[in-house]
N, CA, C and O atoms as CSV, one atom per row, in Angstrom:
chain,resi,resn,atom,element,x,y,z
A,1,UNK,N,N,33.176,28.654,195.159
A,1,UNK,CA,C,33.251,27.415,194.394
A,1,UNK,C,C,34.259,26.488,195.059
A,1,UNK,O,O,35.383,26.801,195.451
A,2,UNK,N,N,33.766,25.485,195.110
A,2,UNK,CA,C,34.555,24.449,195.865
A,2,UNK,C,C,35.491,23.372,194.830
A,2,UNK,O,O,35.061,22.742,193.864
A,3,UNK,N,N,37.006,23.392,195.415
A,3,UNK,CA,C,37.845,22.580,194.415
A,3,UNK,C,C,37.624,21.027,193.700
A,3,UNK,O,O,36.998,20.060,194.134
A,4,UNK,N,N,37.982,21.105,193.112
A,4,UNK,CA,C,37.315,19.821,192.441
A,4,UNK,C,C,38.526,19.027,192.545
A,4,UNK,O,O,39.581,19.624,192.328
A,5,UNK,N,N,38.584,17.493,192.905
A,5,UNK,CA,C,39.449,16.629,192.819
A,5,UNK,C,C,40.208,15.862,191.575
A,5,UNK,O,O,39.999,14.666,191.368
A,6,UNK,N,N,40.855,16.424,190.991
A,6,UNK,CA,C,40.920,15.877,189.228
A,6,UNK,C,C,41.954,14.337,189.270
A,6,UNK,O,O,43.168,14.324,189.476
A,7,UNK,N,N,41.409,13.585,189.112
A,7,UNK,CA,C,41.995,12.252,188.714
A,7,UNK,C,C,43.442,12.131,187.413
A,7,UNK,O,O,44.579,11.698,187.225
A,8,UNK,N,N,42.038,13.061,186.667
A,8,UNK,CA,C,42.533,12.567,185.205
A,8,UNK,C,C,42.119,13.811,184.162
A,8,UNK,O,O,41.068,14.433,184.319
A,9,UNK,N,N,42.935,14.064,183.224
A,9,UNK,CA,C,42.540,15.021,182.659
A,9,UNK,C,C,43.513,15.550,181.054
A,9,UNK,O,O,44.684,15.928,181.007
A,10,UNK,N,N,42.794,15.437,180.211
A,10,UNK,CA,C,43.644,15.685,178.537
A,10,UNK,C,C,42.821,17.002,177.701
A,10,UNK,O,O,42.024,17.914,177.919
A,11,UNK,N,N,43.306,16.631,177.041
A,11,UNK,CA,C,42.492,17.976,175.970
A,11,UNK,C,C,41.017,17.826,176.198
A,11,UNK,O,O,40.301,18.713,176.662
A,12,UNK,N,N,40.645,16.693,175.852
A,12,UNK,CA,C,39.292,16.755,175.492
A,12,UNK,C,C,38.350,16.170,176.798
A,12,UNK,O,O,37.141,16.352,176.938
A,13,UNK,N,N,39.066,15.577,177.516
A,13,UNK,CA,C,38.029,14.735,179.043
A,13,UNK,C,C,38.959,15.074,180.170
A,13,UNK,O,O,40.177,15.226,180.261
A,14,UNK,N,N,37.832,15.143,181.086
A,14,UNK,CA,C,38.598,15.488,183.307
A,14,UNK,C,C,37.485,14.326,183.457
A,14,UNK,O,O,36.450,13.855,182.987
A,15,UNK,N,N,38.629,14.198,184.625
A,15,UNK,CA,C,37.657,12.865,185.673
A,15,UNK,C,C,37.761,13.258,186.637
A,15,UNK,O,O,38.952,13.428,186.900
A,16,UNK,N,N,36.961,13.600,187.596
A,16,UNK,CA,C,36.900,14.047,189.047
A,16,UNK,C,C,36.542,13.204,189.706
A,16,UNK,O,O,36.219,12.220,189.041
A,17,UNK,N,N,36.408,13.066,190.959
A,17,UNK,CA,C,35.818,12.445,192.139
A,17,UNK,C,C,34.192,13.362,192.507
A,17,UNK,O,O,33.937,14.562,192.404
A,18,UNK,N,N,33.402,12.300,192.915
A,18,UNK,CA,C,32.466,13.183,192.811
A,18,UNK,C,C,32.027,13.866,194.041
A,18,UNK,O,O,31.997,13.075,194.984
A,19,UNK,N,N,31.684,15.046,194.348
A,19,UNK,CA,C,31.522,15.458,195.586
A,19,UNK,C,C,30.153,14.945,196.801
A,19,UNK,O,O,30.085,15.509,197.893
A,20,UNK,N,N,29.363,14.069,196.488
A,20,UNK,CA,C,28.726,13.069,197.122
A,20,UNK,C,C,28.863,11.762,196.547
A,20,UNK,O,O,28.132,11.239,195.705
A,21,UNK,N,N,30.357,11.084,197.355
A,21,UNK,CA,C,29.991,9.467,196.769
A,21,UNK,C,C,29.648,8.719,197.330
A,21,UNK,O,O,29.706,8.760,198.559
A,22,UNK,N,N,28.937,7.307,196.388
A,22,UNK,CA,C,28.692,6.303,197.164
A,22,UNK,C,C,29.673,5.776,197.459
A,22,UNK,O,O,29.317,4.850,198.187
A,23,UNK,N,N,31.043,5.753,197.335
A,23,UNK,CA,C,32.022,4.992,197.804
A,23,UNK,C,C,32.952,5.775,197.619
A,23,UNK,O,O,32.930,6.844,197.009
A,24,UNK,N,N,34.213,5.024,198.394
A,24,UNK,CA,C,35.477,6.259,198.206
A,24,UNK,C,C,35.966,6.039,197.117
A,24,UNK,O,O,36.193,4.865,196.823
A,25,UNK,N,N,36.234,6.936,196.322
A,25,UNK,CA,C,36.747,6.727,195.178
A,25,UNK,C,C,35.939,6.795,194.209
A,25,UNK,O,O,36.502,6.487,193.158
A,26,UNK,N,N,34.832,7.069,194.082
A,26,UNK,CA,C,33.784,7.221,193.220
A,26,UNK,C,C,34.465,8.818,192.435
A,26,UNK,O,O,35.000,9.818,192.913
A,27,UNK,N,N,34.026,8.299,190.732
A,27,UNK,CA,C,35.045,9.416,189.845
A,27,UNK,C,C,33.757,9.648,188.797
A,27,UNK,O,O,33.058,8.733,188.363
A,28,UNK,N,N,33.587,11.138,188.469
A,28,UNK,CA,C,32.696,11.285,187.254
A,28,UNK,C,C,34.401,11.381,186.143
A,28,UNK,O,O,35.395,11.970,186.567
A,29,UNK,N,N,34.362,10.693,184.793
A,29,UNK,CA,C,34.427,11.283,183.766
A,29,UNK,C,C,33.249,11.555,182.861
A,29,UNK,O,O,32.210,10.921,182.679
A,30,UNK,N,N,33.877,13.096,182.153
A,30,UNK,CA,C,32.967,14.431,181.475
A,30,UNK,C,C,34.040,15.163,180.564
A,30,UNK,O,O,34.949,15.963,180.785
A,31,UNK,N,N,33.366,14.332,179.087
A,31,UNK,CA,C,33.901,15.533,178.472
A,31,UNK,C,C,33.785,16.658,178.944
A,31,UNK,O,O,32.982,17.035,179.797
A,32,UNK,N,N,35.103,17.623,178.058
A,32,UNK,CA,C,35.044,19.303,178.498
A,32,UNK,C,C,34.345,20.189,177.476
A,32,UNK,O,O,34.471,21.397,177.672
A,33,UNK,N,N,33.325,19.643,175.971
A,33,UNK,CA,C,32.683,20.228,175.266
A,33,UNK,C,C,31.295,19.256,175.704
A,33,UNK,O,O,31.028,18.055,175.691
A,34,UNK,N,N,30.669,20.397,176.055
A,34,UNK,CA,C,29.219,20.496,176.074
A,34,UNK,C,C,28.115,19.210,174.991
A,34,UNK,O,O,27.615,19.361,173.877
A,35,UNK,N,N,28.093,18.237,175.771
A,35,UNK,CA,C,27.183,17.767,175.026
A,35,UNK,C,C,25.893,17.667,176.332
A,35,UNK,O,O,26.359,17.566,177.467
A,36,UNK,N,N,24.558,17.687,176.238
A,36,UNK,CA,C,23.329,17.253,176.784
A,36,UNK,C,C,23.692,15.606,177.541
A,36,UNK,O,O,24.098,15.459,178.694
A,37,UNK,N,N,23.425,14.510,176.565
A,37,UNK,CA,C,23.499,13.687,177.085
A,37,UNK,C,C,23.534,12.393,175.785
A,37,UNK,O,O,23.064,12.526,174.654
A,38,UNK,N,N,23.854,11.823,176.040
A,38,UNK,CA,C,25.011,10.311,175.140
A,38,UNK,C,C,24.006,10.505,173.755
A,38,UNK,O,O,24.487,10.085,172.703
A,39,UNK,N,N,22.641,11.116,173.702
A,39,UNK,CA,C,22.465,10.854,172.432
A,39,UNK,C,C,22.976,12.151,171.511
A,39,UNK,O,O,22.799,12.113,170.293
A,40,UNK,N,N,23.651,13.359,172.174
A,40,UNK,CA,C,24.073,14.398,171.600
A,40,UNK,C,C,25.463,14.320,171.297
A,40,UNK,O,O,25.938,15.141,170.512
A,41,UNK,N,N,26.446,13.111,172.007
A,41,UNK,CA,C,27.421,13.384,172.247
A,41,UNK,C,C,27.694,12.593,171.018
A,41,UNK,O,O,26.854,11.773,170.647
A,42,UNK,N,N,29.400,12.865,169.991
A,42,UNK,CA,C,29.459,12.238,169.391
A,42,UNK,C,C,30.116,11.193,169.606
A,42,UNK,O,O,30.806,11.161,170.625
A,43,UNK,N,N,30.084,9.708,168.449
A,43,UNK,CA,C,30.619,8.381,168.813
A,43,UNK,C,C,31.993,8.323,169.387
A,43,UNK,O,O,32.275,7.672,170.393
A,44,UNK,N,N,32.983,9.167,168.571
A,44,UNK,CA,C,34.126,9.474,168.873
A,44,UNK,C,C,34.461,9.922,170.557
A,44,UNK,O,O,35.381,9.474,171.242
A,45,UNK,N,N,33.435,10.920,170.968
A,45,UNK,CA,C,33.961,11.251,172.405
A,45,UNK,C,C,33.254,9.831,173.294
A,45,UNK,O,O,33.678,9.444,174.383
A,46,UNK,N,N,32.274,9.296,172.644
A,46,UNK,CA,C,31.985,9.093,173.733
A,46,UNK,C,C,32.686,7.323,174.115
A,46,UNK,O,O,32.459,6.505,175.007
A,47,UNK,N,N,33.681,7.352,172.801
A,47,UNK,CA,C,34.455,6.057,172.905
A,47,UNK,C,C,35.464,6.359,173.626
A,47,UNK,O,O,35.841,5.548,174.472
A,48,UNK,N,N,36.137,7.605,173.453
A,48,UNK,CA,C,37.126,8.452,174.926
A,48,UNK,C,C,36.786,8.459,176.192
A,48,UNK,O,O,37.513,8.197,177.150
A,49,UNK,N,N,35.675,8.761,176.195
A,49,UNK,CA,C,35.336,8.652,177.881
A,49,UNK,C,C,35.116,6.970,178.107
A,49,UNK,O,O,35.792,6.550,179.046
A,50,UNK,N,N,34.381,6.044,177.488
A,50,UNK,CA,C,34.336,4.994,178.155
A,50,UNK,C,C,35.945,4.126,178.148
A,50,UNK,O,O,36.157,3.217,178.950
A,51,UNK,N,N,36.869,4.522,177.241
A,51,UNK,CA,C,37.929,4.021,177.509
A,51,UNK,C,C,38.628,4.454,179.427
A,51,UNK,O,O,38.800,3.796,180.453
A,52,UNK,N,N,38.843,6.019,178.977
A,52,UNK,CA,C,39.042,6.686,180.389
A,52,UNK,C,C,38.330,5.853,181.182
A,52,UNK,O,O,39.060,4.928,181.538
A,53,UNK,N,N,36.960,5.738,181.732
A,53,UNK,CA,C,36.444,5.122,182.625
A,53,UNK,C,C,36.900,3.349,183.137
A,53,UNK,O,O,36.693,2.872,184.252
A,54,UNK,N,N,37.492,2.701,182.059
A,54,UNK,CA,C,38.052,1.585,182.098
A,54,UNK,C,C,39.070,1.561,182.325
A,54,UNK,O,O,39.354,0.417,182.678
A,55,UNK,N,N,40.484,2.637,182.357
A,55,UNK,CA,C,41.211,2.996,182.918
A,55,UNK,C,C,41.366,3.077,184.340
A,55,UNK,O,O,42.237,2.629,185.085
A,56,UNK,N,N,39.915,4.014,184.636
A,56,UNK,CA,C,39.636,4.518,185.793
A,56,UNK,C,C,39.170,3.173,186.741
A,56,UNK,O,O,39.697,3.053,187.847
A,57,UNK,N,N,38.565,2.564,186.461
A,57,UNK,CA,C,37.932,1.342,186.619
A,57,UNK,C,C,39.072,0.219,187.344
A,57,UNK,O,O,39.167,-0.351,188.431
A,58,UNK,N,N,39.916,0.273,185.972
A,58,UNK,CA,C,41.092,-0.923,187.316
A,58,UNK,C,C,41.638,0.000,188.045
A,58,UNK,O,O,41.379,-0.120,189.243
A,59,UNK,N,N,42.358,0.958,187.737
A,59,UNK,CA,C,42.681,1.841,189.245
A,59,UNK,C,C,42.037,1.956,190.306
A,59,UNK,O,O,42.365,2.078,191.486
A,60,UNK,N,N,41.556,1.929,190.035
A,60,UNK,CA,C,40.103,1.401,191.599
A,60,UNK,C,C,40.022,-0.049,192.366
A,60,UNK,O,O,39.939,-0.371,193.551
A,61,UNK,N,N,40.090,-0.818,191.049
A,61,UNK,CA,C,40.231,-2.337,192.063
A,61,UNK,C,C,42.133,-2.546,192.276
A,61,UNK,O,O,42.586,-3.522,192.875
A,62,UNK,N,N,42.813,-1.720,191.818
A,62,UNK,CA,C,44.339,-2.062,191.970
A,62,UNK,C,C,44.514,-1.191,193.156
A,62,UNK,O,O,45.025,-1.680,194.164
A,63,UNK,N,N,44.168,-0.031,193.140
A,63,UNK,CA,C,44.395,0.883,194.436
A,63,UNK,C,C,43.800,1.042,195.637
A,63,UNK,O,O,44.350,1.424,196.670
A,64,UNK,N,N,42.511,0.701,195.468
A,64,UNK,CA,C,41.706,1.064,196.444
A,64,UNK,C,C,40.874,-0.311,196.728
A,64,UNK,O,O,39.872,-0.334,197.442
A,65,UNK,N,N,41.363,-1.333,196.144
A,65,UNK,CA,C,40.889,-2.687,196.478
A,65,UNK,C,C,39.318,-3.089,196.608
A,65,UNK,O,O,38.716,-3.744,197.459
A,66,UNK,N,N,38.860,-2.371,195.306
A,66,UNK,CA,C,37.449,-2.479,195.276
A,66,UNK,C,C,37.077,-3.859,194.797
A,66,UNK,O,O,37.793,-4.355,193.929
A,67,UNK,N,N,36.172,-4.457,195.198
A,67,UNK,CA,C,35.666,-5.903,194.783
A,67,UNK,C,C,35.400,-6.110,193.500
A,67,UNK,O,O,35.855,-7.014,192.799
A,68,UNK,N,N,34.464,-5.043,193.114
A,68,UNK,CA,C,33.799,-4.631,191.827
A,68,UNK,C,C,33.305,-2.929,191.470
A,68,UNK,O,O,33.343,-1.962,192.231
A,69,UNK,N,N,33.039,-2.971,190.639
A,69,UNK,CA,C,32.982,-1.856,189.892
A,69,UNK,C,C,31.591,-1.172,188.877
A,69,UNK,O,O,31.553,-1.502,187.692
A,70,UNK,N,N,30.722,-0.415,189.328
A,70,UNK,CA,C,30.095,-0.299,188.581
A,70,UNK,C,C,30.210,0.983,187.544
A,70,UNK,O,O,30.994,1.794,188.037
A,71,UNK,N,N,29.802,1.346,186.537
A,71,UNK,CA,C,30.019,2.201,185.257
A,71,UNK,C,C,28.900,2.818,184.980
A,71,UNK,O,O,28.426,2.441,183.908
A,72,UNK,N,N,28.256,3.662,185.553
A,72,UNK,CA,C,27.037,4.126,185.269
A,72,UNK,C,C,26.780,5.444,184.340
A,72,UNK,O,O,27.673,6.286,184.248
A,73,UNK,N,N,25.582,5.598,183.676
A,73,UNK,CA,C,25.570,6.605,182.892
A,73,UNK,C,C,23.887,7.143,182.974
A,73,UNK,O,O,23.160,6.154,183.073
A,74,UNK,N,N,23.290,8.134,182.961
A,74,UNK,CA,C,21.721,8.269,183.098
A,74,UNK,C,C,21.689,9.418,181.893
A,74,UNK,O,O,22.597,10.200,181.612
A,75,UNK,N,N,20.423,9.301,181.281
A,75,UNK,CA,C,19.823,10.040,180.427
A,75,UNK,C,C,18.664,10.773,180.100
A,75,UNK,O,O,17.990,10.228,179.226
A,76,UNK,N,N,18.250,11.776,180.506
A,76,UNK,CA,C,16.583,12.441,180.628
A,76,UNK,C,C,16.425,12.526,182.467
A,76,UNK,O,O,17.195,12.105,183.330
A,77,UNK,N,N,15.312,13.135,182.573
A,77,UNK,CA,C,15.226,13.209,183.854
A,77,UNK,C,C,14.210,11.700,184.266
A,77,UNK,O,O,14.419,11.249,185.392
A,78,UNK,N,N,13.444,11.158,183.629
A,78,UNK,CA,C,13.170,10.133,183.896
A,78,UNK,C,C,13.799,8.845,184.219
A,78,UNK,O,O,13.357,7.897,184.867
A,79,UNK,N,N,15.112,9.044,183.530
A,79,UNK,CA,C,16.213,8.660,184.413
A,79,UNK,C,C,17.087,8.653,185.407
A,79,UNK,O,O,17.959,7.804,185.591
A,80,UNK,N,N,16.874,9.547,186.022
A,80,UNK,CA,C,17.688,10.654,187.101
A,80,UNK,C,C,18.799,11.490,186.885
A,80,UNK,O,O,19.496,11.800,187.851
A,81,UNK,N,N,19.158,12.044,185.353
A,81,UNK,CA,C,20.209,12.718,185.005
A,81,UNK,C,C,19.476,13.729,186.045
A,81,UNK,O,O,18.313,14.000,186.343
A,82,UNK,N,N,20.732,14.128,186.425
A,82,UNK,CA,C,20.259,15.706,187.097
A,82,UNK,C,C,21.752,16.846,186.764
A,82,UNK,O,O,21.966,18.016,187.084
A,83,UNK,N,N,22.292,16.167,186.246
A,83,UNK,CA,C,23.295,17.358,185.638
A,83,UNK,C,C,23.107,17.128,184.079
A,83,UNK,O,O,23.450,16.071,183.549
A,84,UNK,N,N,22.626,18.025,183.483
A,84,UNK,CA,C,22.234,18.028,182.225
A,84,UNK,C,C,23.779,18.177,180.938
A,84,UNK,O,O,23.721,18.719,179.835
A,85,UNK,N,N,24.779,17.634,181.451
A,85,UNK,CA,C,26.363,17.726,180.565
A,85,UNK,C,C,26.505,15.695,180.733
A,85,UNK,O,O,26.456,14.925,181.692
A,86,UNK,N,N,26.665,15.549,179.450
A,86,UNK,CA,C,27.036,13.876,179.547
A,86,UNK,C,C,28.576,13.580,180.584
A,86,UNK,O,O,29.658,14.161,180.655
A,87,UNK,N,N,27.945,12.318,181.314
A,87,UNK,CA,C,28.791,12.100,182.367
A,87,UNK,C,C,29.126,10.397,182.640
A,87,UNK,O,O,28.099,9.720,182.686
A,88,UNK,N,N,30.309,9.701,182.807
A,88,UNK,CA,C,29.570,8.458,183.435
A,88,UNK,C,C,30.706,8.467,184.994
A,88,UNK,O,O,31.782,9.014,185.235
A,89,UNK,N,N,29.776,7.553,185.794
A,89,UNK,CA,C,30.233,7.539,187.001
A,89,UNK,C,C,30.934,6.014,186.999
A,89,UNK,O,O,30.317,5.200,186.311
A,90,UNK,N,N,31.755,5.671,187.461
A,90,UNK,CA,C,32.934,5.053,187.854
A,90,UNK,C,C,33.161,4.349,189.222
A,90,UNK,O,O,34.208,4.532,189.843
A,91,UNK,N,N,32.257,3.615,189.646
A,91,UNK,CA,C,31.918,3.521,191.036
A,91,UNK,C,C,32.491,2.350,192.049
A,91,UNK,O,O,31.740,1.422,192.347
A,92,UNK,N,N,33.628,2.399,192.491
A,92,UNK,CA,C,33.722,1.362,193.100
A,92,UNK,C,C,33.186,0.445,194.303
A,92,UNK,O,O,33.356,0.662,195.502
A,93,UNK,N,N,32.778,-0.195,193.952
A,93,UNK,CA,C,31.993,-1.567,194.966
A,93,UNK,C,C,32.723,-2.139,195.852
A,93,UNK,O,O,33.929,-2.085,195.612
A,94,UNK,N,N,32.217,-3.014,197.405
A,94,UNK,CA,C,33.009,-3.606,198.161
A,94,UNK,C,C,32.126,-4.488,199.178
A,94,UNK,O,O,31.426,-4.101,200.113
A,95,UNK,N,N,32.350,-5.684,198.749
A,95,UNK,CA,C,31.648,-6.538,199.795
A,95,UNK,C,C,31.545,-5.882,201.051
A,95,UNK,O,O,32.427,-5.284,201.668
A,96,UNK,N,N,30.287,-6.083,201.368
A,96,UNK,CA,C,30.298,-5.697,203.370
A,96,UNK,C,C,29.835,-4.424,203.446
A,96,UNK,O,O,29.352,-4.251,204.565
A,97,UNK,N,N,29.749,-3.270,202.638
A,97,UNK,CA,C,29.834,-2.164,202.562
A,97,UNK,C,C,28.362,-1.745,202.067
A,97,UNK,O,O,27.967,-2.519,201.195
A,98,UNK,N,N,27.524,-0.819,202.358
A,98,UNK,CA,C,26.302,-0.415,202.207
A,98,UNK,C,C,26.007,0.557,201.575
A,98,UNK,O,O,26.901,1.338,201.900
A,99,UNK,N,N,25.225,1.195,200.725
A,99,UNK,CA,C,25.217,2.769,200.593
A,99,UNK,C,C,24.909,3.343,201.494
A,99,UNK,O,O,24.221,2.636,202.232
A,100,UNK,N,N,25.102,4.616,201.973
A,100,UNK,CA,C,24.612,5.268,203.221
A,100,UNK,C,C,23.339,6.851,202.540
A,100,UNK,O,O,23.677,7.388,201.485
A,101,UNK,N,N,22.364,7.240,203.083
A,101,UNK,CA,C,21.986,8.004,202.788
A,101,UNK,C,C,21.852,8.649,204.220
A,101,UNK,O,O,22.051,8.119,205.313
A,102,UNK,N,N,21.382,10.199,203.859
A,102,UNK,CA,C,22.221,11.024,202.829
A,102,UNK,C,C,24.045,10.769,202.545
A,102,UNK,O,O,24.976,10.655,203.343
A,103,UNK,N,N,24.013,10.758,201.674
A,103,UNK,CA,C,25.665,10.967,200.841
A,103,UNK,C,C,26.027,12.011,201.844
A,103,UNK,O,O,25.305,12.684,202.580
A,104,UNK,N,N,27.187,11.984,201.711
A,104,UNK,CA,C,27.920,12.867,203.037
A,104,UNK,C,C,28.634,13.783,201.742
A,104,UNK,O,O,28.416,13.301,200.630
A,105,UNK,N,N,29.225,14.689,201.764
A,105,UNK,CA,C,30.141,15.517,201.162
A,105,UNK,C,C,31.402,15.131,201.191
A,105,UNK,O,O,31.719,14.854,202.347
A,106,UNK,N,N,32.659,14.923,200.094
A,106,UNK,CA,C,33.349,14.191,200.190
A,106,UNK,C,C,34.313,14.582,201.173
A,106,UNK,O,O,34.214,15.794,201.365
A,107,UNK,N,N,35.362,13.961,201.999
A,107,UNK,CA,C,36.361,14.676,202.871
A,107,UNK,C,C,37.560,14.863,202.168
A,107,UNK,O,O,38.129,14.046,201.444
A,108,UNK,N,N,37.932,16.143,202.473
A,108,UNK,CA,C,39.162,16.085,201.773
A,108,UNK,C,C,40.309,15.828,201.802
A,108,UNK,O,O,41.083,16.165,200.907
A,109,UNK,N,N,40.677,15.119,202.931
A,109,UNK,CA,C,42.131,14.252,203.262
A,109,UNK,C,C,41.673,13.106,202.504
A,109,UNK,O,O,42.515,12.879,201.636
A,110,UNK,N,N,40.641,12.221,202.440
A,110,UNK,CA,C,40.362,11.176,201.872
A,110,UNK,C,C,40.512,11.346,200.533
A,110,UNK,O,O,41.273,10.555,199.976
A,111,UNK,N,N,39.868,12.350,199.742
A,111,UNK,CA,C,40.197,12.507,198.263
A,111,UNK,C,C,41.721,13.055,198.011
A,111,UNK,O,O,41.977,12.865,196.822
A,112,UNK,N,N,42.444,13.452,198.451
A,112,UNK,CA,C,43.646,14.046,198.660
A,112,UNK,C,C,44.384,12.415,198.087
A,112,UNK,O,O,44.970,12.353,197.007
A,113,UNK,N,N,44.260,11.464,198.805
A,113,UNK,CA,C,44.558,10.365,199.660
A,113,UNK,C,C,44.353,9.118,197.941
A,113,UNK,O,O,45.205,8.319,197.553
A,114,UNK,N,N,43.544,9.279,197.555
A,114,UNK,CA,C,42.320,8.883,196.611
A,114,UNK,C,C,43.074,9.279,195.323
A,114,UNK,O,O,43.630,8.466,194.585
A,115,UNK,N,N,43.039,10.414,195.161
A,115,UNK,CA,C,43.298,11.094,193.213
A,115,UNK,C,C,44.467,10.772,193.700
A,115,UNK,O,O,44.704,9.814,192.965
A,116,UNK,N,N,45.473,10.862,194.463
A,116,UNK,CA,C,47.035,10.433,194.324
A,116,UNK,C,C,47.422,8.891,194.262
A,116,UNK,O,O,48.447,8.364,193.830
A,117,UNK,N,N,46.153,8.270,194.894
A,117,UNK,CA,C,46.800,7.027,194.686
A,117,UNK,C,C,46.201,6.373,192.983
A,117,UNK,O,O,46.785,5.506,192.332
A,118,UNK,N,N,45.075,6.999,192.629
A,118,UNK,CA,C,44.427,6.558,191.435
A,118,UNK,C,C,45.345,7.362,190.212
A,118,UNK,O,O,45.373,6.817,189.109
A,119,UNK,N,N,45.884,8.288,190.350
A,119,UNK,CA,C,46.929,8.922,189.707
A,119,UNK,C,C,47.980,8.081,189.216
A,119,UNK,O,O,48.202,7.613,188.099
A,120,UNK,N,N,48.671,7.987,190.497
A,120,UNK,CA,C,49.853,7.213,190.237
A,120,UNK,C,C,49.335,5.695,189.498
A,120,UNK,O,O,49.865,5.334,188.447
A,121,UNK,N,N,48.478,5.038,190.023
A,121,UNK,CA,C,48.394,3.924,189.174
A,121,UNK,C,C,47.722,4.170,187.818
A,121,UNK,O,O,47.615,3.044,187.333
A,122,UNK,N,N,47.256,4.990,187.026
A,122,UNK,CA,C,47.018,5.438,185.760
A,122,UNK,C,C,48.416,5.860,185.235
A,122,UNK,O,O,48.844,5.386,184.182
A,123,UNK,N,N,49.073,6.681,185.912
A,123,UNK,CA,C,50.597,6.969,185.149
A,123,UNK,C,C,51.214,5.757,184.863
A,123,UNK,O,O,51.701,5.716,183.733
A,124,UNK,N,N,51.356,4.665,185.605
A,124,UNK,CA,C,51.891,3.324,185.562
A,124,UNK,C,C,51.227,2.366,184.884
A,124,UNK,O,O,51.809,1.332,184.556
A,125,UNK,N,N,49.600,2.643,184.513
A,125,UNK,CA,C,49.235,1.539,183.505
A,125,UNK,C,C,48.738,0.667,184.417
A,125,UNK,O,O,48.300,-0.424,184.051
């Protein structure tokens, strides 16, 4: 099992980095109780995680100087959930910059590099 990069993390939600991102700095928060997906989850968590993610969100354009930001969430497989645990992704954007396929696996000096600097600016607000 391969280590997971934790951003962020309380009783009830972790935010990781995800291990194929579209950008550096790309973060899943996931609750840590089992829900399917946003229509299982209750209102309460799932107002925790989108706060977290808005958290997560300017730390990204303060640290890592992202242009913009997208907040994504998928549901059913007709959507492309493919991890069946409610999740939203946290994605930072950047003029000039492309998606690349295949997604590469993340490096780990870069995420090293990444959760410490998105860290510290969440401890600081």
């Amino acid at each position: 099992m391969k280590e997971a990069y934790i951003v962020y993390e309380d009783d009830e939600v972790i935010a990781f980095l995800d291990k194929y991102p579209l950008f550096k700095g790309h973060t899943l928060v996931v609750p840590k109780e089992h829900y399917e997906n946003i229509f299982e989850a209750p209102d309460e968590v799932l107002c925790k995680l989108i706060k977290i993610a808005k958290k997560i969100a300017k730390a990204q354009i303060k640290t890592l100087n992202a242009d913009g930001v997208r907040i994504l969430q998928n549901n059913g497989r007709a959507a492309k959930q493919i991890i069946f645990h409610v999740h939203f992704h946290v994605i930072p954007f950047y003029y000039g910059l492309e998606i690349k396929y295949p997604r590469l696996e993340i490096n780990k000096d870069d995420a090293v590099e990444v959760v410490n600097l998105l860290r510290e600016a969440l401890e600081n607000g």
